[in-house]
C-alpha positions as CSV (number, residue, x, y, z in Angstrom):
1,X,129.4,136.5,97.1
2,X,133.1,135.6,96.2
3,X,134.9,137.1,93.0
4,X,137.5,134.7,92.6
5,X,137.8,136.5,89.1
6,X,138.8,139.9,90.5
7,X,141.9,138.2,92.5
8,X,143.5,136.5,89.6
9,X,143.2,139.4,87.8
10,X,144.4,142.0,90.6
11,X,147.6,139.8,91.8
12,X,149.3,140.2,88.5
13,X,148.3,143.7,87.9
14,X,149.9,144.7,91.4
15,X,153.2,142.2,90.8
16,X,153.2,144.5,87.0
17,X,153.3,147.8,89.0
18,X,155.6,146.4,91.7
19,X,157.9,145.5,89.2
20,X,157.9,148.2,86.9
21,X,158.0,150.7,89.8
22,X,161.5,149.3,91.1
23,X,162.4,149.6,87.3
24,X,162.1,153.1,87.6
25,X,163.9,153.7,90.7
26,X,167.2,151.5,90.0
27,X,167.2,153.2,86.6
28,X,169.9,156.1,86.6
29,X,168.0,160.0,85.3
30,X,171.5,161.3,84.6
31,X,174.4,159.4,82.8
32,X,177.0,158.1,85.3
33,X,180.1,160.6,84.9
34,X,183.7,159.0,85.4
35,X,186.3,160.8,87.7
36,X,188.4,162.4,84.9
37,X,190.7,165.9,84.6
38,X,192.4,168.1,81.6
39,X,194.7,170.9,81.5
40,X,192.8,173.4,78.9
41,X,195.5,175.6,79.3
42,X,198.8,176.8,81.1
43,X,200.9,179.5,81.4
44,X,203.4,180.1,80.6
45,X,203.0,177.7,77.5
46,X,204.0,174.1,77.9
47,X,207.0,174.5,75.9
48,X,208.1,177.5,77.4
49,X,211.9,176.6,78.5
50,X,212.2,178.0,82.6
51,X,215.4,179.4,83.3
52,X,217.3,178.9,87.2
53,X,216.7,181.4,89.2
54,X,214.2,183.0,87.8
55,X,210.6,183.7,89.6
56,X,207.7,182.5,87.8
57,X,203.7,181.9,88.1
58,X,202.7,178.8,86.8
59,X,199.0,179.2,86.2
60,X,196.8,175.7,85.3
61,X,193.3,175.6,84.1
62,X,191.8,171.9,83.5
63,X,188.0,170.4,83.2
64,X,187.4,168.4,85.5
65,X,184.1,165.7,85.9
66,X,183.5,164.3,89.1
67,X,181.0,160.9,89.4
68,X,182.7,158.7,92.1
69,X,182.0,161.3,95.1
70,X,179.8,164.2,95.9
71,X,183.3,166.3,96.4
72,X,186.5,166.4,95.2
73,X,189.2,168.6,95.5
74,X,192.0,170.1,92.7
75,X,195.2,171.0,93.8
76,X,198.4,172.2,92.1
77,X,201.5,170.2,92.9
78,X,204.9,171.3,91.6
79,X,207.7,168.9,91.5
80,X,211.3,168.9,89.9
81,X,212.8,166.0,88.2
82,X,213.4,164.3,91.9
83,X,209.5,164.6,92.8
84,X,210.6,166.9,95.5
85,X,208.1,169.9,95.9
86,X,209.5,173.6,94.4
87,X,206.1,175.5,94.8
88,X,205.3,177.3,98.3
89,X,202.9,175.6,100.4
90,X,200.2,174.9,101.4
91,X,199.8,173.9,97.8
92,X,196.6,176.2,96.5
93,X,193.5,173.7,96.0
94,X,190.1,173.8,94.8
95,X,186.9,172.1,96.5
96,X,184.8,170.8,93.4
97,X,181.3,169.3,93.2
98,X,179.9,166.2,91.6
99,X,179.5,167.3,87.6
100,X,181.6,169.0,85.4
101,X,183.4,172.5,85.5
102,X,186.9,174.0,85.0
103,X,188.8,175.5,87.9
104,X,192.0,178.1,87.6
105,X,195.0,177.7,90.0
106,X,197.8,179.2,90.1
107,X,201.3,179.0,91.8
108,X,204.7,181.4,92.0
109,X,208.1,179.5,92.5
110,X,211.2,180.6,92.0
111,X,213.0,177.5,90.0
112,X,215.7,176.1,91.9
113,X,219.4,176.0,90.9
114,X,219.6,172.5,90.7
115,X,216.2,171.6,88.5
116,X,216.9,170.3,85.5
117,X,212.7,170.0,84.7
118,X,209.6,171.6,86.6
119,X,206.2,169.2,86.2
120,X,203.3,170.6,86.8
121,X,200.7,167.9,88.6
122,X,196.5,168.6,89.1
123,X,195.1,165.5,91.1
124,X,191.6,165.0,91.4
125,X,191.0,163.5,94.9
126,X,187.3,161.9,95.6
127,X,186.1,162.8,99.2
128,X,186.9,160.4,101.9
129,X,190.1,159.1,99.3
130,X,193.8,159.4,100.3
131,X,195.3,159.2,96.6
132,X,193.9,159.0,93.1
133,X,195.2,158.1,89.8
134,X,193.4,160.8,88.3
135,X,195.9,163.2,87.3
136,X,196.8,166.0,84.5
137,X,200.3,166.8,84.2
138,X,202.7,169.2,82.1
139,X,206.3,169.4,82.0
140,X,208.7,172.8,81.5
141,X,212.6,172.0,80.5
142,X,214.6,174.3,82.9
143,X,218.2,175.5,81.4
144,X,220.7,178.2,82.9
């Protein structure tokens, strides 16, 4: 005995479940989080003038979220007004996972005689990139 009944009513209930199963799985269970970095805060101050000669530790604090990649890493970059590097290297650096979190680094240079500015950079670099956009920067005025 043939139930054509029970076949037009099972093909649309399996297409239904099909569909609403592949629904669920495309559908994201966390918001997407952009590649994005902040200093929270710096010392010395961001105003603080530097004077030639003088040794100082530049330490950086940001918040970071990382979306693009599963790791990233922060590193702190000092540059005079040339964008030549002042700090000792290697450059300390930070490996970060995929969220959001804040990270301290820190750096001691003695500013050089012939800066006229110190900037302070903290890239975020995706894994598997060679450069990002993703920057925080500060800037100290250097006098005599």
């Amino acid at each position: 005995m043939s139930m054509p009944w029970v076949r037009r009513a099972f093909a649309p209930a399996v297409l239904f479940l099909a569909l609403l199963t592949a629904a669920c799985n495309d559908s994201p269970t966390e918001p997407s989080l952009s590649d994005a970095v902040a200093i929270e805060s710096i010392v010395p101050a961001a105003n603080t003038v530097l004077r030639r000669g003088t040794q100082v530790t530049i330490t950086v604090t940001v918040r970071y979220s990382l979306g693009s990649t599963s790791e990233g890493r922060l590193s702190l970059v000092l540059q005079d007004q040339n964008n030549q590097i002042i700090g000792p290297l290697p450059q300390p650096e930070a490996r970060v996972p995929r969220g959001v979190g804040s990270v301290t680094l820190n750096n001691t240079l003695t500013v050089p005689a012939t800066a006229t500015s110190v900037r302070v950079f903290v890239p975020l670099v995706p894994q598997g990139a060679t450069n990002t956009s993703v920057v925080a920067t500060a800037t100290y005025t250097v006098t005599s």
